[in-house]
Biotite code that builds the C-alpha atoms (Angstrom):
import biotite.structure as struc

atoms = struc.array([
    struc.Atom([7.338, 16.096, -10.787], chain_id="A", res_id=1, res_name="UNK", atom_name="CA", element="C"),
    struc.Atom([9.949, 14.807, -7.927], chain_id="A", res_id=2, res_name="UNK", atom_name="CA", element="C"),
    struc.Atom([9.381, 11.954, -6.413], chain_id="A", res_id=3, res_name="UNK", atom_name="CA", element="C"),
    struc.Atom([6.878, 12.432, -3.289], chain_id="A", res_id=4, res_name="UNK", atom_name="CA", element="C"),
    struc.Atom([7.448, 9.072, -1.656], chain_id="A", res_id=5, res_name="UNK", atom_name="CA", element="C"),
    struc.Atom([8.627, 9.096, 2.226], chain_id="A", res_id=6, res_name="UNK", atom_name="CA", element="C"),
    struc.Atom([9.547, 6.076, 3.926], chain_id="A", res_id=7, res_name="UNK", atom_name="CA", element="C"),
    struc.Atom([9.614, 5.964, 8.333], chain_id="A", res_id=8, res_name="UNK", atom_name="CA", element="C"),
    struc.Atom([11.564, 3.502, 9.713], chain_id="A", res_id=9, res_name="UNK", atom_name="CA", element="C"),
    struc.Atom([11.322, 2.156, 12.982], chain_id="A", res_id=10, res_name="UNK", atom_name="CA", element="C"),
    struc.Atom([10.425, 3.919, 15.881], chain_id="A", res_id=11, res_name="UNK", atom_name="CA", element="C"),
    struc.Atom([7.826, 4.485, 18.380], chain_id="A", res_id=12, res_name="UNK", atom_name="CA", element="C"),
    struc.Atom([4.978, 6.491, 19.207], chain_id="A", res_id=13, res_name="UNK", atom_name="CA", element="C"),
    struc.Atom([6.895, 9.758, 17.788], chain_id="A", res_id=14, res_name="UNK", atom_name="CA", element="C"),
    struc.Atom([7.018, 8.553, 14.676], chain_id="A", res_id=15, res_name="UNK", atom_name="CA", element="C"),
    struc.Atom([3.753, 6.980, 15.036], chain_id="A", res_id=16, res_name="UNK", atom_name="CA", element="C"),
    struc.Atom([1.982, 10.049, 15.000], chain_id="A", res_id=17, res_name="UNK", atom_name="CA", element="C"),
    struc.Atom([4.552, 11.533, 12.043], chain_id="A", res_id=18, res_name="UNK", atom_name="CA", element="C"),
    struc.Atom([3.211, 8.837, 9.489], chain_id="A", res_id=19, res_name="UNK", atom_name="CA", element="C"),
    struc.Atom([-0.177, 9.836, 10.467], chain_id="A", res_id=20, res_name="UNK", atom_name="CA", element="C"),
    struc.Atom([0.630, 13.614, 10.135], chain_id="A", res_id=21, res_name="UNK", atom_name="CA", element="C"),
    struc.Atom([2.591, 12.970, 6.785], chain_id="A", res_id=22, res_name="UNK", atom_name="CA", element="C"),
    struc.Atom([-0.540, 10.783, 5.774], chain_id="A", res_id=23, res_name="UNK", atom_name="CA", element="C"),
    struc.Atom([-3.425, 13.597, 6.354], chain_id="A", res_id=24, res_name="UNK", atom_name="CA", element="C"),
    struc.Atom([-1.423, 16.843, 6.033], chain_id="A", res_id=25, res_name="UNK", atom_name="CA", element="C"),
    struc.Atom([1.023, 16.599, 3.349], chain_id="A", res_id=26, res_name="UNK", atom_name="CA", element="C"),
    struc.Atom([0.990, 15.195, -0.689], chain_id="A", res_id=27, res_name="UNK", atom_name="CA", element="C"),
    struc.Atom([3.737, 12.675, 0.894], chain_id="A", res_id=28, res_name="UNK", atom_name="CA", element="C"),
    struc.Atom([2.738, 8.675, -0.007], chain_id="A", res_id=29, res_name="UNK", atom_name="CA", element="C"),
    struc.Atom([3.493, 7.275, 3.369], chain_id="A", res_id=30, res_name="UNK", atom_name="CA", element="C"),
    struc.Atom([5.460, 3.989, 3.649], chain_id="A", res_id=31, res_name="UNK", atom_name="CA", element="C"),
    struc.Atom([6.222, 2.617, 7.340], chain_id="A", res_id=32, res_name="UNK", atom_name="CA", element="C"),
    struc.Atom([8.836, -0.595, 7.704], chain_id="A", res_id=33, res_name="UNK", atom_name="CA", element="C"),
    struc.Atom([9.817, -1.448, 10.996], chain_id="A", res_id=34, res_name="UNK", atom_name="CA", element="C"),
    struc.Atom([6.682, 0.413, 12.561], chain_id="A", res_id=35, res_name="UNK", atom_name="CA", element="C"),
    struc.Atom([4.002, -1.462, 13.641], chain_id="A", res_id=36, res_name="UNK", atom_name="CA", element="C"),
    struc.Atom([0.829, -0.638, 15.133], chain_id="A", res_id=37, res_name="UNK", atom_name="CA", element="C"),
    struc.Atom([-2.957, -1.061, 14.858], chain_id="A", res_id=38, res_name="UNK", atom_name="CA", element="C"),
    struc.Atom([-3.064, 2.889, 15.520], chain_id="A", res_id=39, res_name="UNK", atom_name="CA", element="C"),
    struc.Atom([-1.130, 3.484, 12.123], chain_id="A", res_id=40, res_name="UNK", atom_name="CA", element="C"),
    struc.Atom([-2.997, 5.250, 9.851], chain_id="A", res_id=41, res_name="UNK", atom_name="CA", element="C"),
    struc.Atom([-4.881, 3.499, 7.163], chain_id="A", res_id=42, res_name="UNK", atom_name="CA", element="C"),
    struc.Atom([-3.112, 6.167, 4.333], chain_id="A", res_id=43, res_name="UNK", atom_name="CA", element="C"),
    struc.Atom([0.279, 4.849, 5.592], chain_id="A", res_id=44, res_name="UNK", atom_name="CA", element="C"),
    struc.Atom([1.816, 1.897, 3.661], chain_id="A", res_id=45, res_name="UNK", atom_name="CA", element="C"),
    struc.Atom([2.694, -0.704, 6.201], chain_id="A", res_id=46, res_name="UNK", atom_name="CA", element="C"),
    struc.Atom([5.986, -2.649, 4.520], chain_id="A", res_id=47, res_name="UNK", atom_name="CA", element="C"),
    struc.Atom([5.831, -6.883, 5.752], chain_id="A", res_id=48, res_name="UNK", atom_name="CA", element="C"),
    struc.Atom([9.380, -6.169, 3.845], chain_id="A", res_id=49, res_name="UNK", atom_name="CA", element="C"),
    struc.Atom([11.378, -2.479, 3.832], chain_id="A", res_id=50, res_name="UNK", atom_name="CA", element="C"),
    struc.Atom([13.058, -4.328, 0.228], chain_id="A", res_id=51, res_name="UNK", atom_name="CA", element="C"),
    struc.Atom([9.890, -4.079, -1.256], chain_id="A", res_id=52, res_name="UNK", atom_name="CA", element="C"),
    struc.Atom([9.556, -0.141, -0.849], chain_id="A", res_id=53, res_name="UNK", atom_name="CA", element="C"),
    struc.Atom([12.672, 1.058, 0.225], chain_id="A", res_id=54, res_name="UNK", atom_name="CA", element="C"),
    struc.Atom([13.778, 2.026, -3.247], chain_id="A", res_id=55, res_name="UNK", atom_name="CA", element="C"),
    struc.Atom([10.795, 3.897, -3.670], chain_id="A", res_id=56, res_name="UNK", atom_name="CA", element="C"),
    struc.Atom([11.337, 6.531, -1.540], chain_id="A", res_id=57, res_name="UNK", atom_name="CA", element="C"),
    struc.Atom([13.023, 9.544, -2.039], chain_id="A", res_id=58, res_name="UNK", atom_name="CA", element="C"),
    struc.Atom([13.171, 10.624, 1.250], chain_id="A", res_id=59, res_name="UNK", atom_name="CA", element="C"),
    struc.Atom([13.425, 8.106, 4.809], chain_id="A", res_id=60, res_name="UNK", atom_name="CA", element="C"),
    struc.Atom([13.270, 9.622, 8.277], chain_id="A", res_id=61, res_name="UNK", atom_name="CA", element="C"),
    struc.Atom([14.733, 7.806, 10.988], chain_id="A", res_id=62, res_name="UNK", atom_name="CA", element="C"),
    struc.Atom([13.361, 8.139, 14.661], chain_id="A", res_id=63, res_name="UNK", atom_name="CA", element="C"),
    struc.Atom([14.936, 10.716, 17.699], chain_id="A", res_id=64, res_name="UNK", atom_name="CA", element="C"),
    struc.Atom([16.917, 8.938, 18.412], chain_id="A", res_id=65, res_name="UNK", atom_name="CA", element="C"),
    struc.Atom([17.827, 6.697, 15.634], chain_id="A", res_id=66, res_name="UNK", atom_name="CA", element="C"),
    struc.Atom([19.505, 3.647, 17.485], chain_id="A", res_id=67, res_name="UNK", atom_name="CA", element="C"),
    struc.Atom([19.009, 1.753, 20.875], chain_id="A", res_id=68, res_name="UNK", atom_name="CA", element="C"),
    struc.Atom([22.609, 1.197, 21.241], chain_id="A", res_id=69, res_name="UNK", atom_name="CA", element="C"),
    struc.Atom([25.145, 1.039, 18.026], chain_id="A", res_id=70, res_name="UNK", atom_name="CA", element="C"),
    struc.Atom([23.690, 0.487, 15.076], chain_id="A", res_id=71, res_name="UNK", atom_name="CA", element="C"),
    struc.Atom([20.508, -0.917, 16.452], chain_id="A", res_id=72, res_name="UNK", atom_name="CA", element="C"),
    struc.Atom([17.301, 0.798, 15.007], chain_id="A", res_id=73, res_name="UNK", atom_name="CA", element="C"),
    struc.Atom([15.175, 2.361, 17.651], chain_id="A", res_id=74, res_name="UNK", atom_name="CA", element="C"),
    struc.Atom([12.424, 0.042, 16.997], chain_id="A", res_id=75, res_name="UNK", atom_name="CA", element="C"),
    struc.Atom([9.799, -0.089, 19.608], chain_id="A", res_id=76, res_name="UNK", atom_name="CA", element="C"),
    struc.Atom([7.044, -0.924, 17.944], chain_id="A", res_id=77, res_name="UNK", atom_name="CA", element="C"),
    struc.Atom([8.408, -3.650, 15.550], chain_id="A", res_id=78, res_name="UNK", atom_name="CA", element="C"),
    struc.Atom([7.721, -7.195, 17.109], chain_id="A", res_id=79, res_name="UNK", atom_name="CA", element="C"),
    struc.Atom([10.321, -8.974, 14.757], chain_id="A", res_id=80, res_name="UNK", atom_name="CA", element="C"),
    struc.Atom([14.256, -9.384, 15.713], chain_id="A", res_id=81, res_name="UNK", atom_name="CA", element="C"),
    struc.Atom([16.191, -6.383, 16.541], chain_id="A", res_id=82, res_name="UNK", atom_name="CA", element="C"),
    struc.Atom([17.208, -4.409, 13.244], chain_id="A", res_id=83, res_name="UNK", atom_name="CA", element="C"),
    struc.Atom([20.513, -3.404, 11.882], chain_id="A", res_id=84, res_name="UNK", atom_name="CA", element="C"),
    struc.Atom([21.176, -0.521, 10.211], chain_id="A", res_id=85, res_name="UNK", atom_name="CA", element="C"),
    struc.Atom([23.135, -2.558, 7.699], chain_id="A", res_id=86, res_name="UNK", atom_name="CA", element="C"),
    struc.Atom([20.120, -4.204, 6.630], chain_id="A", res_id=87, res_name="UNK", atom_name="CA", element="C"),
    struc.Atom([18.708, -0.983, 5.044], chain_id="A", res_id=88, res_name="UNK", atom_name="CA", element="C"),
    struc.Atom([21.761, 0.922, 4.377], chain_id="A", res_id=89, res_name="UNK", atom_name="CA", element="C"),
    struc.Atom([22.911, -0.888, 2.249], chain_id="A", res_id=90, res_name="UNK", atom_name="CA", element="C"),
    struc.Atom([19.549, -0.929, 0.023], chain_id="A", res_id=91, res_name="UNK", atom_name="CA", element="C"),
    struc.Atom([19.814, 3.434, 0.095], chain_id="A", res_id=92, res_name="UNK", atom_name="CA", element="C"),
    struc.Atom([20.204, 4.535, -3.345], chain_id="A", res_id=93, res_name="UNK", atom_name="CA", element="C"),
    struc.Atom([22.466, 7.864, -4.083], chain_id="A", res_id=94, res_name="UNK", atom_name="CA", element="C"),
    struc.Atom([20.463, 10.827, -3.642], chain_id="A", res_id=95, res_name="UNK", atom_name="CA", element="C"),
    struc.Atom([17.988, 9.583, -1.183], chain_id="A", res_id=96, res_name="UNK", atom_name="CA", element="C"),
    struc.Atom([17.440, 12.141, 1.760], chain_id="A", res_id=97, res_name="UNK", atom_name="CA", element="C"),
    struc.Atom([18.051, 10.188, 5.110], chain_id="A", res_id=98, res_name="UNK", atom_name="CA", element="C"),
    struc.Atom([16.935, 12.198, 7.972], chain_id="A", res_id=99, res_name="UNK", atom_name="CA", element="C"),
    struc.Atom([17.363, 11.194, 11.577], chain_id="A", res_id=100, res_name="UNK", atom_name="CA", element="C"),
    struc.Atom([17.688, 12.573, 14.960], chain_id="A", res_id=101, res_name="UNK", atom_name="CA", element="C"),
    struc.Atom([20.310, 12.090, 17.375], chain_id="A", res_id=102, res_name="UNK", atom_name="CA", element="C"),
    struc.Atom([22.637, 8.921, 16.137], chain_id="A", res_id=103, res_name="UNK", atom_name="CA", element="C"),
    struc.Atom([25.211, 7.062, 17.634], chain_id="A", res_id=104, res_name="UNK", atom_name="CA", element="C"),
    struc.Atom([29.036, 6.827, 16.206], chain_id="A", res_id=105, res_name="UNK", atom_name="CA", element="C"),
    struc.Atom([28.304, 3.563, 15.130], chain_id="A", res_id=106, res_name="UNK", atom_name="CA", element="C"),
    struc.Atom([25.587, 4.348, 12.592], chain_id="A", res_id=107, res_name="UNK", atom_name="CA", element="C"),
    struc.Atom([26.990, 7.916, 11.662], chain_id="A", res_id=108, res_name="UNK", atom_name="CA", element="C"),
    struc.Atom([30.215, 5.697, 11.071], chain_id="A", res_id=109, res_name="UNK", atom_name="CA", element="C"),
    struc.Atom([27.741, 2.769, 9.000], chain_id="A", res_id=110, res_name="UNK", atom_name="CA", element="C"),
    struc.Atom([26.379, 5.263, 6.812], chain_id="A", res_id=111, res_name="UNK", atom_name="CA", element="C"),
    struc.Atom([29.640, 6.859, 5.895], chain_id="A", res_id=112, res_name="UNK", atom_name="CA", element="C"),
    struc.Atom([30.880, 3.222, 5.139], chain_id="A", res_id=113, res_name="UNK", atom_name="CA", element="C"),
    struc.Atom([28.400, 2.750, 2.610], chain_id="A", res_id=114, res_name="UNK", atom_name="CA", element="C"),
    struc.Atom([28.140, 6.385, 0.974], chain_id="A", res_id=115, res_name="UNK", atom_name="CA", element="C"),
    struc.Atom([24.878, 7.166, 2.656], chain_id="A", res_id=116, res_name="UNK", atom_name="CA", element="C"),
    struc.Atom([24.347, 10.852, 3.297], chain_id="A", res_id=117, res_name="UNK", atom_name="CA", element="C"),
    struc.Atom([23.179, 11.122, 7.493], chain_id="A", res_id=118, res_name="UNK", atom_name="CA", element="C"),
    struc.Atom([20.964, 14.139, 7.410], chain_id="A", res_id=119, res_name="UNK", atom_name="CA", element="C"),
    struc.Atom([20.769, 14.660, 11.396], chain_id="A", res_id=120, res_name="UNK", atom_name="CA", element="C"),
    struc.Atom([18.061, 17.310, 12.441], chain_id="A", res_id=121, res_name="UNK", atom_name="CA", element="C"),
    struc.Atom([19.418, 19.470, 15.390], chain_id="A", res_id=122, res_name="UNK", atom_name="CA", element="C"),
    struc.Atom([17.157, 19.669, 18.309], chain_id="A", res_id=123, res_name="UNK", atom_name="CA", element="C"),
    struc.Atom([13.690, 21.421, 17.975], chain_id="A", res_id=124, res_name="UNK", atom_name="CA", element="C"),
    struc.Atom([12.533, 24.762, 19.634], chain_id="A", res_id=125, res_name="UNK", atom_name="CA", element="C"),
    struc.Atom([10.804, 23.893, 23.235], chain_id="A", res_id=126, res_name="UNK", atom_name="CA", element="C"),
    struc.Atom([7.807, 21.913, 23.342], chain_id="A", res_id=127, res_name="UNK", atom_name="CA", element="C"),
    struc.Atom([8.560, 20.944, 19.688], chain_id="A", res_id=128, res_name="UNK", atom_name="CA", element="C"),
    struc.Atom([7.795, 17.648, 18.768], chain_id="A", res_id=129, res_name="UNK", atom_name="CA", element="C"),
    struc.Atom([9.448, 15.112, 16.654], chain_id="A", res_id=130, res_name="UNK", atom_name="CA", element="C"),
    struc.Atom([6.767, 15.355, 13.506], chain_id="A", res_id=131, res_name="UNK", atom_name="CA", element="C"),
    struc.Atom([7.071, 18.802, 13.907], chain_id="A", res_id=132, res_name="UNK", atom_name="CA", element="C"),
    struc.Atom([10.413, 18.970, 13.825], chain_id="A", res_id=133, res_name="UNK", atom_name="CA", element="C"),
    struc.Atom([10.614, 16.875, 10.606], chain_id="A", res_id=134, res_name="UNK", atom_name="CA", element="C"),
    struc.Atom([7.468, 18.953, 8.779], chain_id="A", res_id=135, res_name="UNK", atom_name="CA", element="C"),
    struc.Atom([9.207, 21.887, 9.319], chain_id="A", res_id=136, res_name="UNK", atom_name="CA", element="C"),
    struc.Atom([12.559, 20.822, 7.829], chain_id="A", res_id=137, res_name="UNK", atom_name="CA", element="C"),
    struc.Atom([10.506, 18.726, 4.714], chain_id="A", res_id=138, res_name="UNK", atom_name="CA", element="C"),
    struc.Atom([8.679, 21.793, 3.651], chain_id="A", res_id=139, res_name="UNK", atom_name="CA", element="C"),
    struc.Atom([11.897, 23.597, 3.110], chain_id="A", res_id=140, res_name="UNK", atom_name="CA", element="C"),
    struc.Atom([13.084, 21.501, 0.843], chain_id="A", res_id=141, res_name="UNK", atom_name="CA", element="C"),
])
């Protein structure tokens, strides 16, 4: 059986209302980090830490679009310092889907630094929605 553990991180209310989709639609377990809210589901894992689930996941989605400004998760919703994408890419283990939407050089350039497969989703049919746009691509795979 693969692995059917999904990690968010960061975002805002897009990504929001993917771990709640992911939660009550899919066989995904649902880990947020960098995502909080007191509307996220109660099925979603809420990380205090992304170390302490990060390396559970097989597959982490990153929010449209992934970074405020260089390498700067897009982060709305998380109340602690600003986050670097070096602080979790880094912790990525080979083989671990990373999906995202649009990215800046800087974090395309990150990933590549530290052998981290970018998985960028191109942009969804009209009046497509973020979950929808990641749904779509996770149940081809």
């Amino acid at each position: 059986m693969k692995n059917r553990n999904i990690g968010l991180l960061g975002g805002g209310e897009e990504q929001l209302a993917l771990a709640g989709r992911l939660a009550a639609e899919t066989k995904w377990e649902v880990y947020a980090m960098f995502l909080e809210s007191p509307r996220l589901s109660p099925r979603v894992h809420a990380a205090v830490d992304f170390r302490d689930v990060l390396w559970l996941c097989r597959v982490l989605v990153l929010p449209d679009p992934a970074c405020r400004e260089g390498e700067l998760l897009n982060a709305p919703l998380w109340p602690g310092r600003p986050v670097e994408a070096g602080q979790f890419l880094g912790s990525i283990g080979k083989g671990v889907l990373l999906l995202a939407g649009e990215t800046t050089p800087a974090l395309r350039r990150a990933a590549a630094a530290r052998e981290v497969a970018l998985t960028t989703l191109p942009p969804g049919r009209p009046g497509q929605d973020w979950a929808q746009r990641v749904l779509d691509y996770l149940a081809e795979i």
